[in-house]
N, CA, C and O atoms as a CHARMM CRD file, in Angstrom:
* protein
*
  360
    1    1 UNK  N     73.67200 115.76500 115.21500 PROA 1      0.00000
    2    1 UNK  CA    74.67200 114.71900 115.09800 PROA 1      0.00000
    3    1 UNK  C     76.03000 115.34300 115.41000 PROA 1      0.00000
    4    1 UNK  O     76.27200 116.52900 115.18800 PROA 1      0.00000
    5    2 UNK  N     77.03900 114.34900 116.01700 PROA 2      0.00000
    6    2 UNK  CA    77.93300 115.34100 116.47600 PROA 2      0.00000
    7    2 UNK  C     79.18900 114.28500 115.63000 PROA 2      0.00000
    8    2 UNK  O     78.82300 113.52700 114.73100 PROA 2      0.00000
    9    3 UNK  N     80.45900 114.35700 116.00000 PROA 3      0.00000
   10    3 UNK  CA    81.61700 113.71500 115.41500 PROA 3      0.00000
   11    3 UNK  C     81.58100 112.62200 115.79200 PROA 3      0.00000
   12    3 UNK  O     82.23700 111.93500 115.00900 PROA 3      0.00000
   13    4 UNK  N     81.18100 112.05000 116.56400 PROA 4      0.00000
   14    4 UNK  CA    81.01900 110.43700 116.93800 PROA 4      0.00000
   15    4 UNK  C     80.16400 109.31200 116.96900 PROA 4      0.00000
   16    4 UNK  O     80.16900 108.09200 117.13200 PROA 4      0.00000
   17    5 UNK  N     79.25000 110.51400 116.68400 PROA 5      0.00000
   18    5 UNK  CA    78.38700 109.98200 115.93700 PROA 5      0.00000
   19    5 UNK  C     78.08400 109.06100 114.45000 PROA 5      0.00000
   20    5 UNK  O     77.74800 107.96400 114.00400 PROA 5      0.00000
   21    6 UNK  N     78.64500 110.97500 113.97700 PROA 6      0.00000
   22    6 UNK  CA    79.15000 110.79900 112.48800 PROA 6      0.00000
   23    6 UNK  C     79.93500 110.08700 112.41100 PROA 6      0.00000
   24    6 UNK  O     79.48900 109.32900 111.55100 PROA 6      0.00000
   25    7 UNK  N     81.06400 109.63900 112.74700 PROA 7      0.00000
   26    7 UNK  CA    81.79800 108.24800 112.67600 PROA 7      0.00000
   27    7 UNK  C     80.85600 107.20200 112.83300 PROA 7      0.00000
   28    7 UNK  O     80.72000 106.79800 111.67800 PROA 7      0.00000
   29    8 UNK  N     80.34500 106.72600 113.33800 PROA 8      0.00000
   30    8 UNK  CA    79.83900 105.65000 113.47600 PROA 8      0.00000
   31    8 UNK  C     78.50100 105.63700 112.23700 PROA 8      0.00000
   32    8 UNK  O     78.04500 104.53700 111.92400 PROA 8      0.00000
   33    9 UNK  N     78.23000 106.24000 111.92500 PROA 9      0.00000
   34    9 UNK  CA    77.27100 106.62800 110.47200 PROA 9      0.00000
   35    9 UNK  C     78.10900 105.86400 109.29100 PROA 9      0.00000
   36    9 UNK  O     77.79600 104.97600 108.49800 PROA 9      0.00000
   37   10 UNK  N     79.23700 106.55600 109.51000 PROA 10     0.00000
   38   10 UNK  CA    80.18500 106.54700 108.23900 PROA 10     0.00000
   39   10 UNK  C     80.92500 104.79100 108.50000 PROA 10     0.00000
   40   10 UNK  O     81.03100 103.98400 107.57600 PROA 10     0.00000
   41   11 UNK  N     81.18100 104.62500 109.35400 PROA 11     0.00000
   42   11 UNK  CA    81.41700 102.93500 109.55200 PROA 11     0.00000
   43   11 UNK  C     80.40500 102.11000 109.61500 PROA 11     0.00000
   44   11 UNK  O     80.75500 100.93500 109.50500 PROA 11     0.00000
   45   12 UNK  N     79.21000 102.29000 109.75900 PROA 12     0.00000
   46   12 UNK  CA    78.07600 101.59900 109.48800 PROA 12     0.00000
   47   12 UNK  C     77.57100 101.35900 108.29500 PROA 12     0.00000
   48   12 UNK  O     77.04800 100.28600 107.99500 PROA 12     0.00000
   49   13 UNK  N     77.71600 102.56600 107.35000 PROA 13     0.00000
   50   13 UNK  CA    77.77700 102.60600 106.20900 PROA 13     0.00000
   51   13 UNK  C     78.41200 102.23700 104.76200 PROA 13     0.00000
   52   13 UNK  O     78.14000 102.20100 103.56200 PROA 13     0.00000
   53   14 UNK  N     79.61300 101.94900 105.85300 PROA 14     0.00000
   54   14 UNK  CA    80.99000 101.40200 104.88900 PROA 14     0.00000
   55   14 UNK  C     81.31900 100.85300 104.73900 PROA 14     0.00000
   56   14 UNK  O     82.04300 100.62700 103.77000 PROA 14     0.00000
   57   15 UNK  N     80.92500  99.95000 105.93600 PROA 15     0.00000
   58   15 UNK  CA    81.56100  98.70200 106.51600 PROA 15     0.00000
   59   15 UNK  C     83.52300  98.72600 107.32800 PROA 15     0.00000
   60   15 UNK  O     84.19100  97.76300 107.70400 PROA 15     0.00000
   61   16 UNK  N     83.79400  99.84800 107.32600 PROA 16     0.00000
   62   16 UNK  CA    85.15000 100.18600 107.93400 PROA 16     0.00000
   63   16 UNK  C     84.84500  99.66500 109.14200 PROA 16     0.00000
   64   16 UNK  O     83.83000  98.98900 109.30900 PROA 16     0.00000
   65   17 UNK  N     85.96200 100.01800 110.38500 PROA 17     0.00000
   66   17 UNK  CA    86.57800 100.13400 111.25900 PROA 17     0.00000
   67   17 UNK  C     85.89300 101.60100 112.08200 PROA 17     0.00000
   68   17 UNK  O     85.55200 102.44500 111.25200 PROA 17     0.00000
   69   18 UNK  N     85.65500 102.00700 113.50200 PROA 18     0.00000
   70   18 UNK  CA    85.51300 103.32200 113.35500 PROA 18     0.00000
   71   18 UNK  C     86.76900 104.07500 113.90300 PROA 18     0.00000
   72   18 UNK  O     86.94600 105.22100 114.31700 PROA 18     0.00000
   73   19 UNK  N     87.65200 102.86700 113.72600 PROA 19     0.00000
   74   19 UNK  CA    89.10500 104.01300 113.55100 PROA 19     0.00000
   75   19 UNK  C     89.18900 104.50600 112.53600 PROA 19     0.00000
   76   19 UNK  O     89.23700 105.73200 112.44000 PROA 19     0.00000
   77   20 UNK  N     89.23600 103.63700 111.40000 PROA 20     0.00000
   78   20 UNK  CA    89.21300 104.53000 110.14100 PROA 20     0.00000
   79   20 UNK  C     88.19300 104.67700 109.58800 PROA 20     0.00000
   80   20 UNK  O     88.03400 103.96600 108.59600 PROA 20     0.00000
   81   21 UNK  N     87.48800 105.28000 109.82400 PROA 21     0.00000
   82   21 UNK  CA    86.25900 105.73200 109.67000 PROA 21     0.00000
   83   21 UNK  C     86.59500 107.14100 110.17900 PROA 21     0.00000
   84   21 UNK  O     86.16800 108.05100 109.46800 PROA 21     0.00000
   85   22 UNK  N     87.38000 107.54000 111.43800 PROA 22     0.00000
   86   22 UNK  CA    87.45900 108.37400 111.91500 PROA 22     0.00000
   87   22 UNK  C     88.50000 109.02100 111.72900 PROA 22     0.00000
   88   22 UNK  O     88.46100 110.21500 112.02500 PROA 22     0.00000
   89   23 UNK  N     89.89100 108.39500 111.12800 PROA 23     0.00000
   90   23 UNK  CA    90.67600 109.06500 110.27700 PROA 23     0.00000
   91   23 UNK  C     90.22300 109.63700 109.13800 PROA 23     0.00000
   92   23 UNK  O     90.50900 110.81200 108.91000 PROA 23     0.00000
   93   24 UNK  N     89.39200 108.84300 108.18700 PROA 24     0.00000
   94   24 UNK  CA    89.19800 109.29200 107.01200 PROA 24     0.00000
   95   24 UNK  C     88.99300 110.61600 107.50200 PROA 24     0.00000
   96   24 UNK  O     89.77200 111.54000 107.26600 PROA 24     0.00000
   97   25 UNK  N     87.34700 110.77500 108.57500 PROA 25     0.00000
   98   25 UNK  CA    86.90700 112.17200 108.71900 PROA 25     0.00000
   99   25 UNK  C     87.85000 113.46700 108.96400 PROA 25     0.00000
  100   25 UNK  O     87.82300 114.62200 108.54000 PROA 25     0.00000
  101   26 UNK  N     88.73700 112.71200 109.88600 PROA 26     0.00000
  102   26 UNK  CA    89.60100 113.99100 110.72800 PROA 26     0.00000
  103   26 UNK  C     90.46100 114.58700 109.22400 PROA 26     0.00000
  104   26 UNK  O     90.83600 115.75300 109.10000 PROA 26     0.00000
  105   27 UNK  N     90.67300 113.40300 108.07700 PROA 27     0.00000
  106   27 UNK  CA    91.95900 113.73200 106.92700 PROA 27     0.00000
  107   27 UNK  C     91.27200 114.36700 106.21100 PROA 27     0.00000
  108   27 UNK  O     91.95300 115.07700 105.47100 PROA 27     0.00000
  109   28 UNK  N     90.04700 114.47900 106.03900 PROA 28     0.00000
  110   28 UNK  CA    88.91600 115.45600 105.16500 PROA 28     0.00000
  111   28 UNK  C     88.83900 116.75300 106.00700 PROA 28     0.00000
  112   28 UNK  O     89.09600 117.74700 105.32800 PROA 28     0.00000
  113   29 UNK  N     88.50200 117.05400 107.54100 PROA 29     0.00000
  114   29 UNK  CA    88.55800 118.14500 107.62000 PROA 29     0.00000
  115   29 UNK  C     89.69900 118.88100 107.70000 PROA 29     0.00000
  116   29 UNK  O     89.50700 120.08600 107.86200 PROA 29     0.00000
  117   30 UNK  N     91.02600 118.45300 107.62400 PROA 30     0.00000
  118   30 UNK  CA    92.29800 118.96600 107.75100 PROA 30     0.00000
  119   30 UNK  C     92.39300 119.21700 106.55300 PROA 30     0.00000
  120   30 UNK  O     92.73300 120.39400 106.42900 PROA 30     0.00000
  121   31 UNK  N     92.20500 118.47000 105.10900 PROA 31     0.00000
  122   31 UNK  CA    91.88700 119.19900 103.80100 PROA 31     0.00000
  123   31 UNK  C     91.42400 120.23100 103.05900 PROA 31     0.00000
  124   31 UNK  O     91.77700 120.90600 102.09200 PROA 31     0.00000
  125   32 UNK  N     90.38100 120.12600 103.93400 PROA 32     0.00000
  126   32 UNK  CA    89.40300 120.99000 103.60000 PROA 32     0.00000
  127   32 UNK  C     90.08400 122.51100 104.36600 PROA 32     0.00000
  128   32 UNK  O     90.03900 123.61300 103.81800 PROA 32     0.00000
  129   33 UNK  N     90.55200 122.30300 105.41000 PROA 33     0.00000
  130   33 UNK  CA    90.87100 123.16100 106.15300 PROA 33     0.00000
  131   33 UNK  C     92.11800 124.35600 105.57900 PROA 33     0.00000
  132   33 UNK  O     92.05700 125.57400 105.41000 PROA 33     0.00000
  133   34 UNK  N     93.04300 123.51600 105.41800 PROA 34     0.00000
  134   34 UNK  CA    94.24300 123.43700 105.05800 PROA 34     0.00000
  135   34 UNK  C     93.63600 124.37800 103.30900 PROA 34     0.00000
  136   34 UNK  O     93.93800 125.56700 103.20500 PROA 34     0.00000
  137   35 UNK  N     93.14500 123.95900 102.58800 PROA 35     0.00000
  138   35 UNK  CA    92.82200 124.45000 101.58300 PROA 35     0.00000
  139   35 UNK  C     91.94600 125.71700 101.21100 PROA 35     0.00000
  140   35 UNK  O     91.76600 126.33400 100.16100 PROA 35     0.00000
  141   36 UNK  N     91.42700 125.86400 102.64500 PROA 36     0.00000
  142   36 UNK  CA    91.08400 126.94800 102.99000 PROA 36     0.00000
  143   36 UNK  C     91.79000 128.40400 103.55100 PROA 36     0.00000
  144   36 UNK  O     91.65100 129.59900 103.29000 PROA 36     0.00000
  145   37 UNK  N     92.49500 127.71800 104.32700 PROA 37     0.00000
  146   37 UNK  CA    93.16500 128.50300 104.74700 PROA 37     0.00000
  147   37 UNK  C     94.87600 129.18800 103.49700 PROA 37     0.00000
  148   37 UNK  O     95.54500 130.16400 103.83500 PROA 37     0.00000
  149   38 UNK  N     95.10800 128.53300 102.45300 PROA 38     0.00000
  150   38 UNK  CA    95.47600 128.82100 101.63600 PROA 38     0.00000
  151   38 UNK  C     94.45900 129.89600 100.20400 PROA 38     0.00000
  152   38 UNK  O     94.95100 130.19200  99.11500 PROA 38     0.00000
  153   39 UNK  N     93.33500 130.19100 100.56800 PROA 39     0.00000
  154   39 UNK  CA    92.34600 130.41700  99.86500 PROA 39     0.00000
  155   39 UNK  C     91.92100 130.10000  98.33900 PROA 39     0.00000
  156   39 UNK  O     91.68300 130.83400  97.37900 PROA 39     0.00000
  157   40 UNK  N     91.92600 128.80400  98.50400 PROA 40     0.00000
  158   40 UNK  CA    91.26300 127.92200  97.54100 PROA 40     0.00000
  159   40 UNK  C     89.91700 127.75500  98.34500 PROA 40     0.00000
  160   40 UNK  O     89.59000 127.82900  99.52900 PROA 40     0.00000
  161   41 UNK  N     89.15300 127.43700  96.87600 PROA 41     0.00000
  162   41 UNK  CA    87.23800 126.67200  97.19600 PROA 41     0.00000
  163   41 UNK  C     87.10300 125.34000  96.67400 PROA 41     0.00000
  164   41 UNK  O     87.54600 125.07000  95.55800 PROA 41     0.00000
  165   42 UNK  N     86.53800 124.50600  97.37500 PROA 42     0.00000
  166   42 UNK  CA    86.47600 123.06000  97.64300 PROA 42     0.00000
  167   42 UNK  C     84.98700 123.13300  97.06700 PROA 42     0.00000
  168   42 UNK  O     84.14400 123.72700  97.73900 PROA 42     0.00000
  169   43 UNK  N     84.70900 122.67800  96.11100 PROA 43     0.00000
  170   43 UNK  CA    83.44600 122.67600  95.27400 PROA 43     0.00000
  171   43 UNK  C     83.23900 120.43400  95.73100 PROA 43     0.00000
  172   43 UNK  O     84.22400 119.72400  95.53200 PROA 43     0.00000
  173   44 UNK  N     82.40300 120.03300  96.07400 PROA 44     0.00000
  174   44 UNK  CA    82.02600 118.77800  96.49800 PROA 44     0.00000
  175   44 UNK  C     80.77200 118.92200  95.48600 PROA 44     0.00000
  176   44 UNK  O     79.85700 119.60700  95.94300 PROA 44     0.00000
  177   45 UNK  N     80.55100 118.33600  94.04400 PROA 45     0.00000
  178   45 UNK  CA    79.29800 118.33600  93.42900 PROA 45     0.00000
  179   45 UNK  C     78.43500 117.56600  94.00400 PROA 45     0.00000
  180   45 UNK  O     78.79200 116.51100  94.52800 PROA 45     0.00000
  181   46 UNK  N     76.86300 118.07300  93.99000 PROA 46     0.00000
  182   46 UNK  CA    75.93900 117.73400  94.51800 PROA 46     0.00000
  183   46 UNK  C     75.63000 117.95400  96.20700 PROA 46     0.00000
  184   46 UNK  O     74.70800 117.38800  96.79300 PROA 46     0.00000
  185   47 UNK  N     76.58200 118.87600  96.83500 PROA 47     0.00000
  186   47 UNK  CA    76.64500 118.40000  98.11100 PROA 47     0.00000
  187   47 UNK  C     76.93500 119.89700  98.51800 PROA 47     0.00000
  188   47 UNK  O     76.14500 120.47700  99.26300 PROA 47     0.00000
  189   48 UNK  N     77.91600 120.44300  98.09700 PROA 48     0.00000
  190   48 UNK  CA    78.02700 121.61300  98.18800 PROA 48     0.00000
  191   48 UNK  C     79.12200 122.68100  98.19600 PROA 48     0.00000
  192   48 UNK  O     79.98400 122.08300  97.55200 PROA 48     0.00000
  193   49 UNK  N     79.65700 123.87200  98.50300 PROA 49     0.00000
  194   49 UNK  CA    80.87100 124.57500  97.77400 PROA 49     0.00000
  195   49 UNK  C     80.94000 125.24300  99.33400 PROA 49     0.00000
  196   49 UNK  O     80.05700 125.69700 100.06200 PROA 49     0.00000
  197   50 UNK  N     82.17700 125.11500  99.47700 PROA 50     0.00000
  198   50 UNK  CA    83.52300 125.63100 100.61400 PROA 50     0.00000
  199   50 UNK  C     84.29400 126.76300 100.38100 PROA 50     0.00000
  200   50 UNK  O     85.30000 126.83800  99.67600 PROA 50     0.00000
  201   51 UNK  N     83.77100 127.60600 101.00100 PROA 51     0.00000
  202   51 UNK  CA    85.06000 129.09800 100.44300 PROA 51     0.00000
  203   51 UNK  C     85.28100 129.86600 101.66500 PROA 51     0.00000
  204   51 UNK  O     84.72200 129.77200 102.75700 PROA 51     0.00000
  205   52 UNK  N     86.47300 130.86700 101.15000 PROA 52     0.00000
  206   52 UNK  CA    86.42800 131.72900 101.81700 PROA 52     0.00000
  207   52 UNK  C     86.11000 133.58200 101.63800 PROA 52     0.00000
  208   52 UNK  O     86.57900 134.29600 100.75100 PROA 52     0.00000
  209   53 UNK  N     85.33600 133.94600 102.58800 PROA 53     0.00000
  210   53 UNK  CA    84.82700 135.11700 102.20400 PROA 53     0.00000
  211   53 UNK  C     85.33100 136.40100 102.90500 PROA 53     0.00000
  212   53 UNK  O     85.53800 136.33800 104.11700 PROA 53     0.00000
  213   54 UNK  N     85.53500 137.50200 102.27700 PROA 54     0.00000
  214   54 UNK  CA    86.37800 138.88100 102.94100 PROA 54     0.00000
  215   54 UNK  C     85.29700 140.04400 103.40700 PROA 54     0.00000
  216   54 UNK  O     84.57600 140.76900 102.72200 PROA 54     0.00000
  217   55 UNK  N     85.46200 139.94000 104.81300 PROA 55     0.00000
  218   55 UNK  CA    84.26100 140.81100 105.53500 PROA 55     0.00000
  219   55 UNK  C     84.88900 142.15600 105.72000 PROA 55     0.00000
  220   55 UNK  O     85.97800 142.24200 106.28700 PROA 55     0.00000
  221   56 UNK  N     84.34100 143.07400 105.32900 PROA 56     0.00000
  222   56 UNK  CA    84.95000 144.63400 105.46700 PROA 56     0.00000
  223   56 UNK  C     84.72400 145.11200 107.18300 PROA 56     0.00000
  224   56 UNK  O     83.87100 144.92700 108.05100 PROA 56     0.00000
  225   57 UNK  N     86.12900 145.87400 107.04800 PROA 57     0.00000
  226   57 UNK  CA    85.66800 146.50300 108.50800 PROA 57     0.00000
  227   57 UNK  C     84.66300 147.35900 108.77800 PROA 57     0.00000
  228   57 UNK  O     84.27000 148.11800 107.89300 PROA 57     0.00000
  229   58 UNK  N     84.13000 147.36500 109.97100 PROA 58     0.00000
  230   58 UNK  CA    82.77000 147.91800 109.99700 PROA 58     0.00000
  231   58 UNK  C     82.69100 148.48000 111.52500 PROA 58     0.00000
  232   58 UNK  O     83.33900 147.95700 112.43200 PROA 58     0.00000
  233   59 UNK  N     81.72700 149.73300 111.74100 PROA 59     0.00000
  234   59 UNK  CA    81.47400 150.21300 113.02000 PROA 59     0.00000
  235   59 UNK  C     80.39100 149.46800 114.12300 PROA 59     0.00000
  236   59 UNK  O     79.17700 149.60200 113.96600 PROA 59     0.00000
  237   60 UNK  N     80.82100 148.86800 114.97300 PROA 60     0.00000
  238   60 UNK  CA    80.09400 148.10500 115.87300 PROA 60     0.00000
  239   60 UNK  C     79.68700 149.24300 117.42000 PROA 60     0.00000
  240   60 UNK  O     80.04800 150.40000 117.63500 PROA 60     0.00000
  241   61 UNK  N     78.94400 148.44600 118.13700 PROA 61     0.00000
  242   61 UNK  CA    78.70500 149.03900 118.99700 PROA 61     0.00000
  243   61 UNK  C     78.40600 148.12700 120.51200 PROA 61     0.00000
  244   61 UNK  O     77.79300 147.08000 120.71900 PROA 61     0.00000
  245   62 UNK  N     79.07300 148.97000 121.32400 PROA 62     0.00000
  246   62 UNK  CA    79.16600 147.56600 122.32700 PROA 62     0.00000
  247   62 UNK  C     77.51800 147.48300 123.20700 PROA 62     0.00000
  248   62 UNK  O     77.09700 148.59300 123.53400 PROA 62     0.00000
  249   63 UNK  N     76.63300 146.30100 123.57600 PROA 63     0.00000
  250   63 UNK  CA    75.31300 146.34200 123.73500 PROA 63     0.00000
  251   63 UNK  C     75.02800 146.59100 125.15600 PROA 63     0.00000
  252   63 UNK  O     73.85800 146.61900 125.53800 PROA 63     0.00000
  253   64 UNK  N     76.25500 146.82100 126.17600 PROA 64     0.00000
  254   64 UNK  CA    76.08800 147.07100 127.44300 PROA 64     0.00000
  255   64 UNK  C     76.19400 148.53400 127.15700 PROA 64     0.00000
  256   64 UNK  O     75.09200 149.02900 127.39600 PROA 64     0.00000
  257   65 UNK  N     76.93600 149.32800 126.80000 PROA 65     0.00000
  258   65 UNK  CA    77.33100 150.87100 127.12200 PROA 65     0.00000
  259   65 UNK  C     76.85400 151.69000 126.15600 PROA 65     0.00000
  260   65 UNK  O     76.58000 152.88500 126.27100 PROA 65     0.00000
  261   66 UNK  N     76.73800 150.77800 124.89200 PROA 66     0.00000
  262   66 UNK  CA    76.46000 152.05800 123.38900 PROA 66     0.00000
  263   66 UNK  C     77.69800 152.47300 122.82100 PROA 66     0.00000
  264   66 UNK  O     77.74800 153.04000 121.72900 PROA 66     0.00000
  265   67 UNK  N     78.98500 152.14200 123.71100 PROA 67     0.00000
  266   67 UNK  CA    80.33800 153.11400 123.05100 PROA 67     0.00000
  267   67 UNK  C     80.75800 151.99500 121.75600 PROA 67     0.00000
  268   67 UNK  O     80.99500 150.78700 121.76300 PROA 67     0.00000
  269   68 UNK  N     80.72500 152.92000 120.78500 PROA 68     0.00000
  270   68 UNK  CA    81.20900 152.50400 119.13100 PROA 68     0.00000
  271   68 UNK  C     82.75300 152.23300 119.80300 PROA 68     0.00000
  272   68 UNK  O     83.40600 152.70300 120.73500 PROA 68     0.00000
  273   69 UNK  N     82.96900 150.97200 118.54700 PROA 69     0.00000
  274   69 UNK  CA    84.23000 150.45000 118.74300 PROA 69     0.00000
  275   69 UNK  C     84.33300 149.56500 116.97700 PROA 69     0.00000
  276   69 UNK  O     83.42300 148.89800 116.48600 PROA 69     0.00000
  277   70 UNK  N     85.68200 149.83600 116.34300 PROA 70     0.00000
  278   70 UNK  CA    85.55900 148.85800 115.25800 PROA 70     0.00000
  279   70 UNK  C     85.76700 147.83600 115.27800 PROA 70     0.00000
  280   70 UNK  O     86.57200 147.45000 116.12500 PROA 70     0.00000
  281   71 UNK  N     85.19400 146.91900 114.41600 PROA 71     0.00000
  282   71 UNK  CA    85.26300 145.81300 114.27300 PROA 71     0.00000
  283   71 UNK  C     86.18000 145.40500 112.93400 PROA 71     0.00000
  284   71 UNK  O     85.65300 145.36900 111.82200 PROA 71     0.00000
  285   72 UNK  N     87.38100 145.14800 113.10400 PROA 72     0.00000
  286   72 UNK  CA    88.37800 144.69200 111.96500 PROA 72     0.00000
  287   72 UNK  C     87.85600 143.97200 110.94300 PROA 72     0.00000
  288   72 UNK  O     86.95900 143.16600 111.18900 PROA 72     0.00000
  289   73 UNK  N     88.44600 144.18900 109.33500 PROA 73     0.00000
  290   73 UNK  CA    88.12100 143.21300 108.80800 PROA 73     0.00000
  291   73 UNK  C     88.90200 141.73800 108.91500 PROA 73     0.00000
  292   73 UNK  O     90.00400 141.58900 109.44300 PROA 73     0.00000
  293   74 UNK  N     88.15400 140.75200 108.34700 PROA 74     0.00000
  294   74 UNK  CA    88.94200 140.00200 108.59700 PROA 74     0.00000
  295   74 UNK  C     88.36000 138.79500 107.40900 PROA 74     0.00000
  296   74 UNK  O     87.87900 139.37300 106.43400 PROA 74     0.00000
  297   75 UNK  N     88.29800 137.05300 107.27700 PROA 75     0.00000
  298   75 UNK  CA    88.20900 136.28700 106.60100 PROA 75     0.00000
  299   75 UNK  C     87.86100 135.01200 107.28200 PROA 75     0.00000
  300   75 UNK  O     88.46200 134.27900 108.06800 PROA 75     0.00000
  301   76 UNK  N     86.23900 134.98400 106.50000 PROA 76     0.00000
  302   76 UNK  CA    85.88600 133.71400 107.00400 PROA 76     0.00000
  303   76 UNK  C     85.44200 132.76400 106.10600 PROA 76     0.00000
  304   76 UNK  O     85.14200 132.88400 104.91800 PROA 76     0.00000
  305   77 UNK  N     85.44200 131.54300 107.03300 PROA 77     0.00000
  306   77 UNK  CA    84.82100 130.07000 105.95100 PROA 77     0.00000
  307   77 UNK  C     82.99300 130.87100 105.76900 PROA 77     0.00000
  308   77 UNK  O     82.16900 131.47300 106.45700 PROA 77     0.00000
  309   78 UNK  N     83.18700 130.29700 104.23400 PROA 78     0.00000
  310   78 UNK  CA    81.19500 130.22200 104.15500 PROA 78     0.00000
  311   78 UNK  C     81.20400 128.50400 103.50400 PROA 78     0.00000
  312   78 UNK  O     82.14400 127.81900 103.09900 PROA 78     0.00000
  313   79 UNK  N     79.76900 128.21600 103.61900 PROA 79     0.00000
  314   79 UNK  CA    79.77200 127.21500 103.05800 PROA 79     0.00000
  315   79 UNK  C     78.18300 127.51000 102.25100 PROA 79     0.00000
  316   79 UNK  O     77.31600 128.21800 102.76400 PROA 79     0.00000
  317   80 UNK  N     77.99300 126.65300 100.59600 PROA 80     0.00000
  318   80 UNK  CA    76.71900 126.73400 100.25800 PROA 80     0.00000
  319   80 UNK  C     76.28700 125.70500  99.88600 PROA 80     0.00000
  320   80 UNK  O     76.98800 124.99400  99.16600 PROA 80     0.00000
  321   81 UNK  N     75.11400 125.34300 100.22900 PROA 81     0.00000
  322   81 UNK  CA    74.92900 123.64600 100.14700 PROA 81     0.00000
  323   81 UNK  C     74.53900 123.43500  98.47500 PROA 81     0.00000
  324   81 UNK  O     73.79600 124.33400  98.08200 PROA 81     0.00000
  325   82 UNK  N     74.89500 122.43400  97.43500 PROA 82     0.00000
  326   82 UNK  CA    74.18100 122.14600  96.53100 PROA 82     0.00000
  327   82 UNK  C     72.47300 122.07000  96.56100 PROA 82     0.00000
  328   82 UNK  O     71.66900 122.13400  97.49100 PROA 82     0.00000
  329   83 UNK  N     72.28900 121.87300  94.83700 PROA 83     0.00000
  330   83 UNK  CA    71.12100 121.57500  94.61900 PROA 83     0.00000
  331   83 UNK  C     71.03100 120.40400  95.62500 PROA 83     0.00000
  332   83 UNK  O     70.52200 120.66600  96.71500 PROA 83     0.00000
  333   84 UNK  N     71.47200 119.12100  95.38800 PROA 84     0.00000
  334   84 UNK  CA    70.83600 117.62800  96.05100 PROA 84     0.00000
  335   84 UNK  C     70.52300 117.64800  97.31800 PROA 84     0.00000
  336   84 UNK  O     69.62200 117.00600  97.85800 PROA 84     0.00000
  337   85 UNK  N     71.58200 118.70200  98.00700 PROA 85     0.00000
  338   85 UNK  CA    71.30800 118.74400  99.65000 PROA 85     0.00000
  339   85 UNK  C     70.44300 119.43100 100.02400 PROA 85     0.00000
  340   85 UNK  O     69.69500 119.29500 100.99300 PROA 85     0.00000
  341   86 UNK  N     70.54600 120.77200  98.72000 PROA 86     0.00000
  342   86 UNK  CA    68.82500 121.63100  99.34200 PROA 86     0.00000
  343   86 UNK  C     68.00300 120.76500  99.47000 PROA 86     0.00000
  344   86 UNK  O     67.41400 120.67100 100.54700 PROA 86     0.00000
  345   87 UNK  N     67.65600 119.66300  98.15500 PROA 87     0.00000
  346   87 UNK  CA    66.76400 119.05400  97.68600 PROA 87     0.00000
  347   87 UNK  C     66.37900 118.34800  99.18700 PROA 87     0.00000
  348   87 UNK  O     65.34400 118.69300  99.75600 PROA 87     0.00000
  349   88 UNK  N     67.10300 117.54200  99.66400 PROA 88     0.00000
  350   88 UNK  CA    67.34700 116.77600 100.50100 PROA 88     0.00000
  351   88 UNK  C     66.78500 117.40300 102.00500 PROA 88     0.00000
  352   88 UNK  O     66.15900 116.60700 102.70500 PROA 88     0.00000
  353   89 UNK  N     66.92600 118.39000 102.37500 PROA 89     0.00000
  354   89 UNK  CA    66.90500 118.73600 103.81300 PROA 89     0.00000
  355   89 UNK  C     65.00900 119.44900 103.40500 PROA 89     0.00000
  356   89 UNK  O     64.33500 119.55000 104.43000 PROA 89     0.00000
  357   90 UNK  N     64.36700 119.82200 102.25500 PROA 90     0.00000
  358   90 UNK  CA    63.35400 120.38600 102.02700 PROA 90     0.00000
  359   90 UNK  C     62.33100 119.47100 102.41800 PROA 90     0.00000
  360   90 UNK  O     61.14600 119.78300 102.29600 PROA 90     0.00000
């Protein structure tokens, strides 16, 4: 399923508009985003928890030549789905 989809899920479902249907979405991932990037975690019960996680720098290796090169640390989104959604996709 892709974003335009998912809009049209979410206005079918709602009975909205899929303009706003498609604002709502875009104002949730800019939230979510935005709150991330401040490093806060977006806990959604039943559904699932939004964070961000700190990856240590580490020795990589490039797969054409073999020559080691590091790889910076840096900070990424994880996401972990709740119980209901495990439940759900099982």
């Amino acid at each position: 399923m892709n974003k335009v989809e998912l809009v049209e899920e979410v206005s079918n479902q709602t009975g909205i508009t899929k303009r706003r249907a498609r604002n709502v979405l875009n104002a949730m991932t800019k939230a979510i985003t935005n709150a991330l990037s401040n490093g806060e975690k977006i806990t959604l019960v039943d559904f699932g928890t939004f964070r961000v996680a700190h990856r240590k720098a580490r020795e990589g290796r490039n797969p054409q030549t073999g020559e080691k090169l590091e790889i910076p640390a840096k900070k990424v989104p994880k996401f972990r789905a709740g119980k209901n959604l495990r439940e759900a996709v099982r």
